[in-house]
C-alpha positions as CSV (number, residue, x, y, z in Angstrom):
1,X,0.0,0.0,0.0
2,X,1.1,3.3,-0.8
3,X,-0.3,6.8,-0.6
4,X,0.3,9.0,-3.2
5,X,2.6,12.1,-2.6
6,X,3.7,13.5,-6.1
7,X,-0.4,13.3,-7.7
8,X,-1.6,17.0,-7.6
9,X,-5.2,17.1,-6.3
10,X,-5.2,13.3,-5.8
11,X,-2.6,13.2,-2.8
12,X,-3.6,11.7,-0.2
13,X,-5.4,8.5,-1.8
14,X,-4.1,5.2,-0.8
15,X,-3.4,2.4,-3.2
16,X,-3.5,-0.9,-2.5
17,X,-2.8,-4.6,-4.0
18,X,-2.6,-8.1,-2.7
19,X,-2.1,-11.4,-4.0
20,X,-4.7,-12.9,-5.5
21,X,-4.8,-17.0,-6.2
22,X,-6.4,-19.8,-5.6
23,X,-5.9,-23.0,-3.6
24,X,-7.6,-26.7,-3.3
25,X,-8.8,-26.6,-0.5
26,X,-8.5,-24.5,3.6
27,X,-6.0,-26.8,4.2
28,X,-3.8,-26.8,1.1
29,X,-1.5,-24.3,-0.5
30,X,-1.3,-26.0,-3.6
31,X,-3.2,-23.8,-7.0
32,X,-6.3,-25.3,-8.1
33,X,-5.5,-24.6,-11.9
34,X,-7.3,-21.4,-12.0
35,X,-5.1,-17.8,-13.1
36,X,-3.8,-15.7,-9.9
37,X,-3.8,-12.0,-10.5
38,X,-2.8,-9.1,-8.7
39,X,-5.6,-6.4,-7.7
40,X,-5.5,-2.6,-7.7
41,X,-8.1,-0.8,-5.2
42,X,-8.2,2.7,-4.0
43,X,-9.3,4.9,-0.9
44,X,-9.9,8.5,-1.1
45,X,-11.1,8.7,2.6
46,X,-8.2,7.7,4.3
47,X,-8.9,3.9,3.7
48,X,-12.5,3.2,5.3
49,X,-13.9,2.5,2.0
50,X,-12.3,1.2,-0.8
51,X,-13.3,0.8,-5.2
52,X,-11.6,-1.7,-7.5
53,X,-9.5,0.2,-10.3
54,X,-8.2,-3.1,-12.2
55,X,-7.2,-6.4,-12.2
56,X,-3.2,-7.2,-13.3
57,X,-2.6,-10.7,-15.0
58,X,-0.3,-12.5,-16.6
59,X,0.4,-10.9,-19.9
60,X,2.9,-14.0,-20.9
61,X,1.4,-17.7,-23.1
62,X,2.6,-20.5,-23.8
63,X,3.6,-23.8,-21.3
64,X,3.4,-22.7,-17.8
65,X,0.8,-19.8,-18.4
66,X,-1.1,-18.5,-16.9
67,X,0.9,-18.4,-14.2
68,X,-1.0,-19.5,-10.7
69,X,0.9,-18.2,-8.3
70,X,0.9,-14.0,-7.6
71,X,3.0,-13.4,-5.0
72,X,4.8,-10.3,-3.2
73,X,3.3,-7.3,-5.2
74,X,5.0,-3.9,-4.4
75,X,3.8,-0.7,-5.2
76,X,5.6,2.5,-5.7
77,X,5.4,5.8,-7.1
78,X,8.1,8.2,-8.7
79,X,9.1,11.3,-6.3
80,X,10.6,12.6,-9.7
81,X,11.2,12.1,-13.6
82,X,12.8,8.8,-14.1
83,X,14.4,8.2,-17.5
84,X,11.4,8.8,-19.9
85,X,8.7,8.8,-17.2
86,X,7.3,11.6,-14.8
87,X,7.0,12.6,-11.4
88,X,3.8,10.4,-10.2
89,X,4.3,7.3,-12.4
90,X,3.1,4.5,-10.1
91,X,4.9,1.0,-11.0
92,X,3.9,-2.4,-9.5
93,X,6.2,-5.5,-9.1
94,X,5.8,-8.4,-8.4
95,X,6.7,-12.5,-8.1
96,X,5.3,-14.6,-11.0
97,X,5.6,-18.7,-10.4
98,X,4.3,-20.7,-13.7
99,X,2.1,-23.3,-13.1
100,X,4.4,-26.0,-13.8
101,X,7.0,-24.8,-11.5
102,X,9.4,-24.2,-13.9
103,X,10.8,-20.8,-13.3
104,X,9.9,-17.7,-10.9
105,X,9.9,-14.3,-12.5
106,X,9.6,-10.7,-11.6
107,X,6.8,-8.4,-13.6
108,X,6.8,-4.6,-14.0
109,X,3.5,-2.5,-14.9
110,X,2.9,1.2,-15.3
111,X,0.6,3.6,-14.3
112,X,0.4,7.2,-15.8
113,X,-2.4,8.0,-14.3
114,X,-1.9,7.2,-10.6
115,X,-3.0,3.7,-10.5
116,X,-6.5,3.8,-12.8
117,X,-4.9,2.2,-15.2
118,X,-2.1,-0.2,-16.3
119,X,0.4,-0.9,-18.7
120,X,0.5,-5.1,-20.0
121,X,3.7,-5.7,-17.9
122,X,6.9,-6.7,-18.6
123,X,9.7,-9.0,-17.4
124,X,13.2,-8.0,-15.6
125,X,14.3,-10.6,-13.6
126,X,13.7,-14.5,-13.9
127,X,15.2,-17.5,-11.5
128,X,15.7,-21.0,-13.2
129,X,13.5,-23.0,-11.2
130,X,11.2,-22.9,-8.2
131,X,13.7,-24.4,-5.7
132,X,16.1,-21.7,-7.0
133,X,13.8,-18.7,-6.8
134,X,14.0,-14.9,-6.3
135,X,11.3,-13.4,-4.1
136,X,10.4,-10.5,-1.8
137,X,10.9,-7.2,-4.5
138,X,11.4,-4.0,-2.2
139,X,12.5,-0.8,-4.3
140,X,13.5,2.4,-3.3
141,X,15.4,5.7,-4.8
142,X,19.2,5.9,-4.4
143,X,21.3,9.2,-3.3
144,X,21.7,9.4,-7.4
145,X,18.4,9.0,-7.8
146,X,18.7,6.1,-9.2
147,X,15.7,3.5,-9.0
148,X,17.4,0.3,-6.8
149,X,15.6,-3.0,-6.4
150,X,16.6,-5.1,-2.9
151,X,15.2,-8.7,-3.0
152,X,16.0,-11.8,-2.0
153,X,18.3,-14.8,-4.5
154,X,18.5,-18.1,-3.9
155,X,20.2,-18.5,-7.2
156,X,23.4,-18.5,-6.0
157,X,26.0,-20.2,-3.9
158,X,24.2,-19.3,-1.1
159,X,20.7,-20.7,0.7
160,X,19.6,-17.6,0.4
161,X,21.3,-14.0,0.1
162,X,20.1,-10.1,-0.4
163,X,20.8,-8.7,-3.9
164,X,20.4,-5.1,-5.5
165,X,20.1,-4.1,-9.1
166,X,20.1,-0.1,-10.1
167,X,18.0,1.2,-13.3
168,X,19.0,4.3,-14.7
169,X,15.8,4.5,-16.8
170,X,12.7,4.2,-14.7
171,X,12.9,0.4,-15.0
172,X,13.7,0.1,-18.5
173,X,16.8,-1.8,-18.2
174,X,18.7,-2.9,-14.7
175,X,22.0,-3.4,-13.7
176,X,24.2,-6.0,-12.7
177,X,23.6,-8.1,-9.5
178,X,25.5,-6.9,-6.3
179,X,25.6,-8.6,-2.8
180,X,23.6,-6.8,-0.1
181,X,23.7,-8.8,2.7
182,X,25.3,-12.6,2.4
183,X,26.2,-14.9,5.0
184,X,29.8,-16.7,5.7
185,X,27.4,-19.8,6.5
186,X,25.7,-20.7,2.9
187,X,23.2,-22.7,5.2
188,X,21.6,-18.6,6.6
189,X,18.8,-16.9,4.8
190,X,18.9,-13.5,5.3
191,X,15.4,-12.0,3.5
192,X,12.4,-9.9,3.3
193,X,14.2,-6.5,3.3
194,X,12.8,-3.2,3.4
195,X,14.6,-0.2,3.0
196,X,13.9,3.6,4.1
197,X,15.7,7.1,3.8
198,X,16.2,9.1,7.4
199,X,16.3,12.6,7.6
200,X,19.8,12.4,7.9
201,X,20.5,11.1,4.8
202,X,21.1,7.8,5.5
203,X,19.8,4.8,3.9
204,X,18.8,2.2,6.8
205,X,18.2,-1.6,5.2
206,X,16.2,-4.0,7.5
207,X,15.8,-7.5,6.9
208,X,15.4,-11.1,8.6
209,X,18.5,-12.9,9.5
210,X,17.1,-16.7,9.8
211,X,19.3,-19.4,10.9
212,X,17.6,-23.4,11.4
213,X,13.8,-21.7,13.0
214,X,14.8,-18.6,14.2
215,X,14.8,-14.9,12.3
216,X,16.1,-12.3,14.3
217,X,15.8,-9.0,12.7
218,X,19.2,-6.7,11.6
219,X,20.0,-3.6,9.9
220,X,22.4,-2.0,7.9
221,X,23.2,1.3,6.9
222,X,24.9,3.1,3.9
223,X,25.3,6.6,3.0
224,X,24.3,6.8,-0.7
225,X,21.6,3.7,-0.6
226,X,24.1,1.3,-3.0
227,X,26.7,-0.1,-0.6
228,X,26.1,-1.2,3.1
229,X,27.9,-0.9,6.0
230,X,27.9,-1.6,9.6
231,X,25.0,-4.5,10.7
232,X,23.1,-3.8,14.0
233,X,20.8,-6.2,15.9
234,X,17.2,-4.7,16.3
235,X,15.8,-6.3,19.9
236,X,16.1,-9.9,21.1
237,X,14.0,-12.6,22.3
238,X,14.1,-10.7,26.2
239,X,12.9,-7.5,24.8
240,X,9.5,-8.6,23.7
241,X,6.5,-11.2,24.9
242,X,5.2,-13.4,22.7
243,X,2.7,-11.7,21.0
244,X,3.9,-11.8,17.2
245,X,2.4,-8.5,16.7
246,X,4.7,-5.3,17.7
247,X,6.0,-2.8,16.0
248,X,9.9,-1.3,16.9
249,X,11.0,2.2,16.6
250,X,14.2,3.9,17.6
251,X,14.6,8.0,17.4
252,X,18.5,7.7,16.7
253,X,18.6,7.0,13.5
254,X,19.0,3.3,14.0
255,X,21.7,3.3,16.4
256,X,20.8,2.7,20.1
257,X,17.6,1.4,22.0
258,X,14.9,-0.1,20.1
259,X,10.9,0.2,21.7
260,X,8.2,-1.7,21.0
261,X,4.5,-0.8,20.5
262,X,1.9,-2.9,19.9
263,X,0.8,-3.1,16.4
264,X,-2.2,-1.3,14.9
265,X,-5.0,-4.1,15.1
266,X,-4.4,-8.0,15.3
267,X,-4.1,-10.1,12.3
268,X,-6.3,-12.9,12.5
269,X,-4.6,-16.2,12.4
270,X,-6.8,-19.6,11.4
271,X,-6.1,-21.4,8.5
272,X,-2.5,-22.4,7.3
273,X,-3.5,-21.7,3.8
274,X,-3.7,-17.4,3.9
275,X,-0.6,-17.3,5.4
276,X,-1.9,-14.9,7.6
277,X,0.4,-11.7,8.9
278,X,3.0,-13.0,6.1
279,X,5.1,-10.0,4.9
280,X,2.9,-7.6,6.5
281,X,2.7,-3.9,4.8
282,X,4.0,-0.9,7.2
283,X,2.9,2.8,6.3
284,X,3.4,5.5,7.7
285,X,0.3,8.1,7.1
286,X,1.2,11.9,6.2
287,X,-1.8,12.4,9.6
288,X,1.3,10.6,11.7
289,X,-0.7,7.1,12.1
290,X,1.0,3.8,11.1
291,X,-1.2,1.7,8.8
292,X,-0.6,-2.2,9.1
293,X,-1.9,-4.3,5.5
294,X,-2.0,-8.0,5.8
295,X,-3.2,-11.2,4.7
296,X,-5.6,-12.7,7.5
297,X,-8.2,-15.6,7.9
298,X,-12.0,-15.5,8.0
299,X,-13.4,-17.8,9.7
300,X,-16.9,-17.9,9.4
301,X,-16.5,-18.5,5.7
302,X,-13.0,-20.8,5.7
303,X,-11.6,-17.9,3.3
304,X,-8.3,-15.9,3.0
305,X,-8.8,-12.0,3.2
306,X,-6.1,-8.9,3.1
307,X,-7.1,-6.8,6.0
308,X,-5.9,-3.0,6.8
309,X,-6.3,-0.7,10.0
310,X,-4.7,2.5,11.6
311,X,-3.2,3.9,14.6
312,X,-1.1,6.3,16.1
313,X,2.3,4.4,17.5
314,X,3.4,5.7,20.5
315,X,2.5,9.0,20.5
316,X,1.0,11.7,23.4
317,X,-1.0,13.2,24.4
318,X,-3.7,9.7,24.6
319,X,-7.6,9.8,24.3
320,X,-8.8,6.7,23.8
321,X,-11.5,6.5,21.1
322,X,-12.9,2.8,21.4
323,X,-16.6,3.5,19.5
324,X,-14.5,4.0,16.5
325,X,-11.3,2.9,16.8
326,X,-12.0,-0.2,18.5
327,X,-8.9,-2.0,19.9
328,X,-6.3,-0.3,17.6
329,X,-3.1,0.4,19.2
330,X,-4.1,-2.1,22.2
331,X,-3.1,-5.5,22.7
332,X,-4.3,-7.8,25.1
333,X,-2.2,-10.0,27.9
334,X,-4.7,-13.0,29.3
335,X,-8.1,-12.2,29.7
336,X,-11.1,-12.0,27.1
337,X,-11.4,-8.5,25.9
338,X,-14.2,-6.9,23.8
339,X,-15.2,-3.2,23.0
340,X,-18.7,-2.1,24.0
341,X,-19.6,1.1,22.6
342,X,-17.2,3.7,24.5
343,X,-16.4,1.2,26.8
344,X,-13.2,-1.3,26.8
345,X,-14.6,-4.9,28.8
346,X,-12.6,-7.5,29.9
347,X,-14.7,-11.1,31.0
348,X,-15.0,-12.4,34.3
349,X,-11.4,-14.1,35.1
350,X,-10.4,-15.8,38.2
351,X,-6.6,-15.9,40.1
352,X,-5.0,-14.4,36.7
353,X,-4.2,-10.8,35.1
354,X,-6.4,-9.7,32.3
355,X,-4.1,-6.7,31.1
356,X,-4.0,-4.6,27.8
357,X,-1.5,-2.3,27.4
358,X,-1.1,0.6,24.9
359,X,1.7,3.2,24.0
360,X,5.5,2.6,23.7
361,X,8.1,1.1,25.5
362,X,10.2,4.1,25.2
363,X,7.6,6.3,27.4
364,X,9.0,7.6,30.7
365,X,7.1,10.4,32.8
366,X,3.7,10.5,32.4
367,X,0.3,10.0,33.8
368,X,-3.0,7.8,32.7
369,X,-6.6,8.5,34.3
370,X,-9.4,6.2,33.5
371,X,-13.4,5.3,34.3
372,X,-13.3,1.9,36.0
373,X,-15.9,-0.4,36.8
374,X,-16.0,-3.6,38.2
375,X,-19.0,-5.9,37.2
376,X,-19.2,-8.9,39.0
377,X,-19.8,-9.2,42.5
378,X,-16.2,-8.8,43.5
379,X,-13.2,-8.1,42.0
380,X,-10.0,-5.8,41.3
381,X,-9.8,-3.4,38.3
382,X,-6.9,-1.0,37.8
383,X,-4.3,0.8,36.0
384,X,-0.8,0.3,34.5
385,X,2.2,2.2,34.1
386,X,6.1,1.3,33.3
387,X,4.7,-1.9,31.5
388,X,7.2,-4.2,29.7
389,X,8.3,-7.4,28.6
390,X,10.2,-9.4,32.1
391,X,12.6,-11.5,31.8
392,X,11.5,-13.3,34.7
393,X,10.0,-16.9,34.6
394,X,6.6,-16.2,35.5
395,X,3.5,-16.3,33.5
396,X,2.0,-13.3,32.8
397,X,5.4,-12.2,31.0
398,X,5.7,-8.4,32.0
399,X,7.0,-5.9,34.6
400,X,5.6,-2.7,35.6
401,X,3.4,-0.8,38.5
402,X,-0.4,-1.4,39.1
403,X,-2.7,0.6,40.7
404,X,-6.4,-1.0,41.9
405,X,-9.3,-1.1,43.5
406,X,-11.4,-3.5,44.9
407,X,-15.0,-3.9,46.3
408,X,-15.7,-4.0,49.9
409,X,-18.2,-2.0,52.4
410,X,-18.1,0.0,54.4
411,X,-14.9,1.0,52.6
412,X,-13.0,-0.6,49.5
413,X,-9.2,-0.9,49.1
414,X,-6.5,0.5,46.8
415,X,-3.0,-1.8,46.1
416,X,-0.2,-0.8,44.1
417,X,2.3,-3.3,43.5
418,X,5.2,-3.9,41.3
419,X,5.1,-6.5,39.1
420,X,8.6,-8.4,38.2
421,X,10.6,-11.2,39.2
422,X,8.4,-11.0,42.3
423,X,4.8,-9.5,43.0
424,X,5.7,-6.8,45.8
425,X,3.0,-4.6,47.6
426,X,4.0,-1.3,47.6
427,X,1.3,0.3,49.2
428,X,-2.4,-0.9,50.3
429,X,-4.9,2.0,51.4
430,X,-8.8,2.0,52.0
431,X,-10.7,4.3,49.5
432,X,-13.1,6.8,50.9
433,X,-16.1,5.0,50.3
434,X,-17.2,1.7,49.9
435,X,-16.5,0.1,46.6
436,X,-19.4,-1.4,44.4
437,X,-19.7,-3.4,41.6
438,X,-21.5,-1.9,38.7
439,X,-20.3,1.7,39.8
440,X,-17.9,3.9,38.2
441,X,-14.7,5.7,39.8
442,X,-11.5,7.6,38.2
443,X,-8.4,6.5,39.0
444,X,-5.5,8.1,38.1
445,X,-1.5,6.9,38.7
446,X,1.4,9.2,37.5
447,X,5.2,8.2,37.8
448,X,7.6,10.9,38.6
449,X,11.4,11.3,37.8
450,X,11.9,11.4,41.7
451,X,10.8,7.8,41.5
452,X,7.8,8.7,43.4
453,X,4.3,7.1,42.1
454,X,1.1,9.5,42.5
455,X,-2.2,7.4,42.8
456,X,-5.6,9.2,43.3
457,X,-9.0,7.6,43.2
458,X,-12.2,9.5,43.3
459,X,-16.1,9.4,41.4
460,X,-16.2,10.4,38.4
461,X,-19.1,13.4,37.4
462,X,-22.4,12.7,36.4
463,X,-21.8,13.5,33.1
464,X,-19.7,10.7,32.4
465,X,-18.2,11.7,29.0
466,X,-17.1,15.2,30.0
467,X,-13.7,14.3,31.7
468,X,-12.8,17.8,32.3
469,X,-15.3,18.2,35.0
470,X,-14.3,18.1,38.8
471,X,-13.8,14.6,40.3
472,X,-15.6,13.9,43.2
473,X,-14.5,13.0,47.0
474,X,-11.4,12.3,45.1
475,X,-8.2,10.6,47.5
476,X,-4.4,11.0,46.7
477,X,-1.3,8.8,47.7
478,X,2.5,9.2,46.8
479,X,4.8,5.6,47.5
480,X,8.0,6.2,46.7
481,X,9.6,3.3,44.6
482,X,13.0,4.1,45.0
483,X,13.8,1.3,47.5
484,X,12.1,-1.4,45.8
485,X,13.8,-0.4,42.5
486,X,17.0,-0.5,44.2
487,X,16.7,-3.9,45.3
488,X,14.9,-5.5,42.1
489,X,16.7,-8.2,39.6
490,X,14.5,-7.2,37.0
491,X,15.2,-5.0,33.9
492,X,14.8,-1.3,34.2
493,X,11.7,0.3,35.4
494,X,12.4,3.5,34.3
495,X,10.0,3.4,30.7
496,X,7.5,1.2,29.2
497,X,4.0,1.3,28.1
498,X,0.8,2.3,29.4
499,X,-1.9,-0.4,30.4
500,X,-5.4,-1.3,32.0
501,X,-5.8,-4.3,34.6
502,X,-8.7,-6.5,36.2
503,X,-8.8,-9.7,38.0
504,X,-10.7,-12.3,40.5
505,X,-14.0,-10.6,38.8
506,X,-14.5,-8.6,35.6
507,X,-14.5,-4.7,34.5
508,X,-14.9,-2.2,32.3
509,X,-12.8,0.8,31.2
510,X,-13.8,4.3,29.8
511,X,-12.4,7.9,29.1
512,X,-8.8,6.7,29.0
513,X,-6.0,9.7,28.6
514,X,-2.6,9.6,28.9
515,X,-0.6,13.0,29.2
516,X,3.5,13.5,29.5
517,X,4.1,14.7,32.8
């Protein structure tokens, strides 16, 4: 997906495309015989609705066609004149596999007219055989403003390696091959690169480095976008749960600490077949959001879909905006959790955490306030602050503070506790006034650079959706976590992400903010 920057009165419309083919059967990736295809759609309202422009197929006959497989499609569109064609061309590659297996090739089509309609296609890059294929195009403008196309070649000596070519022409004609990234053991695949221009100038290449089952994630970075240097490690296994769905960032041009957000929405995962989050599509939006494209199951009809879906990454001030963004930018750590209108709802649960847990790993000083409610009975319902991943051997897989309350009359009680290689209370207080089920309150909990924690609970107005209005018989406690920090084994507390809590009952959550201190 792209969204068009060099169109005149069209910028701003998103393009998309997605593979398009056909299997046997739910549980088969094998073709069925029929033609795959590549297909164009556009937005013009910032991707809630979207119209078909076209339908790319194989242009090629003969043995083989048409081909079956369309795989990896890549979009991109001309920040200047290239060879013979404008600013604005949009061009679309893409993996071609013939139906007898008998060679993988890249296709190239053109759009003068931003993507309503298409030139037949054409051929620039073809492998011998399946088992020796090329796959993954990414391409990108050079410092010479050259156009540069990074994909991964298994044609060589090499399992796998990442290869450049350079056109001079738009796409014309390309280059000879030149090693990217290549491994001292032929046995390593490095793949799937992507590669993006800072404002510094740089050139930063990312890509999977997969040895036997694992693919840890490096960069490298070059000056002029045609030769690499240095290779950096982004994150390890320690850094983030298991929750295949985050998104790293790092404000120093690559160099430095990486933090993790949750991604934008969560890619359903059912049947083998659609492959589902498979070389997901990052972009980033000219309004700031990050927009996630990926293939994804749906189940109620046993078919493959491409889904899409928005959300800020990271950023504050925080207002949550559940009736219409639902759980984007949230992700969910135990617990069963649903959006009701405004309103986010976890299930009842019993001795266990329900948490979700919004913002950025990097966040240091700042405060959330939220509506809380507990539904059943009895229970706990609370806040989060300084969440992240734990190193420690327990279940719930992060570290943080908490902040909650829980029902009892004639008063109820508030706990914050911090959350690591051990559960520790750091402070227990009763609230005010009992604590019912059913019934709403504000709590608040801010963490200060004096490694003091402010927690304040109090009833929220009558007006529930006006959250600027005075908080009733509200109370107020600083704990100072210095000590306890001093004497914990776990990582640093001093950042992490933002999150809601509940247990032993169930809850609900409204009028979230989040403000920098």
């Amino acid at each position: 997906m792209i969204e068009l920057q060099h169109a005149g009165d069209q910028n701003g419309k998103l393009l998309a495309t997605w593979e398009h083919w056909y299997t046997k059967g739910k549980n088969s990736d094998e073709p069925n015989g029929l033609p795959g295809s590549f297909i164009i759609r556009e937005s013009d309202d910032g991707g809630n609705t979207w119209t078909t422009l076209t339908t790319i197929i194989d242009p090629q006959s003969g043995p083989g066609h048409p081909c079956t497989r369309f795989w990896q499609p890549f979009l991109f569109e001309f920040p200047r004149r290239l060879g013979q064609y404008p600013e604005g061309t949009v061009i679309l590659v893409g993996v071609l596999v013939t139906s007898d297996l008998s060679y993988v090739s890249f296709h190239l089509w053109r759009s003068l007219d931003h993507g309503q309609t298409w030139s037949t296609g054409q051929e620039w890059q073809r492998s011998g055989s399946f088992t020796l294929g090329i796959w993954e195009p990414f391409l990108y403008l050079d410092s010479g403003n050259r156009l540069v196309a990074v994909f991964s070649d298994e044609r060589s000596y090499w399992s796998q390696a990442l290869v450049t070519v350079i056109s001079d022409d738009g796409g014309e004609s390309w280059g000879k091959i030149e090693f990217a990234v290549a491994s001292s053991n032929i046995h390593d695949r490095p793949g799937m690169a992507t590669v993006a221009r800072m404002d510094n100038g740089e050139y930063v290449l990312a890509y999977e480095y997969c040895v036997t089952a694992d693919c840890q994630i490096y960069v490298k970075f070059s000056s002029d976008g045609s030769n690499c240097q240095s290779v950096y490690p982004i994150g390890n296994e320690s850094q983030v749960s298991q929750t295949h769905r985050v998104v790293f960032t790092n404000s120093q041009h690559g160099r430095g600490q990486w933090i993790w957000s949750p991604a934008p929405w969560n890619v359903r995962a059912g049947y083998p077949t659609c492959n589902s989050n498979y070389s997901p599509n990052l972009l980033v939006r000219s309004n700031g959001k990050v927009r996630l494209t990926a293939p994804a199951s749906e189940w109620s009809t046993t078919k493959c879909s491409e889904r899409t879906g928005e959300a800020f990454i990271g950023v504050l001030p925080y207002q949550s905006g559940f009736a219409v963004d639902g759980q984007s930018g949230w992700i969910n750590f135990g617990g069963h959790w649903s959006i009701s209108g405004s309103e986010y709802v976890f299930a009842p649960v019993g001795d266990q955490n329900a948490i979700a847990v919004t913002g950025s790993t990097g966040w240091t000083q700042y405060t959330i306030t939220s509506d809380v409610m507990i539904t059943t009975p009895s229970g706990r319902v609370g806040l989060m602050t300084h969440v992240a991943a734990s190193t420690a051997p327990r279940s719930n897989l992060l570290q943080g503070f908490t902040f909650t309350v829980s029902t009892g009359t004639p008063l109820g009680r508030m706990i914050i506790t911090q959350e690591g290689t051990v559960s520790r209370i750091l402070g227990s207080h009763p609230t005010p006034w009992s604590v019912e089920s059913n019934k709403w309150y504000r709590l608040t909990l801010t963490y200060h650079p004096d490694l003091v924690l402010t927690v304040t609970v109090g009833m929220p107005p009558a007006h529930d959706e006006d959250e600027d209005e005075e908080v009733e018989a509200s109370t107020s406690y600083n704990i100072s976590i210095a000590t306890s920090l001093n004497s914990s084994t776990d990582n640093e507390f001093e950042q992490g992400m933002a999150g809601l809590i509940g247990r032993d009952g169930g809850g609900r959550f409204r009028n979230v903010h989040i403000v920098a201190n």
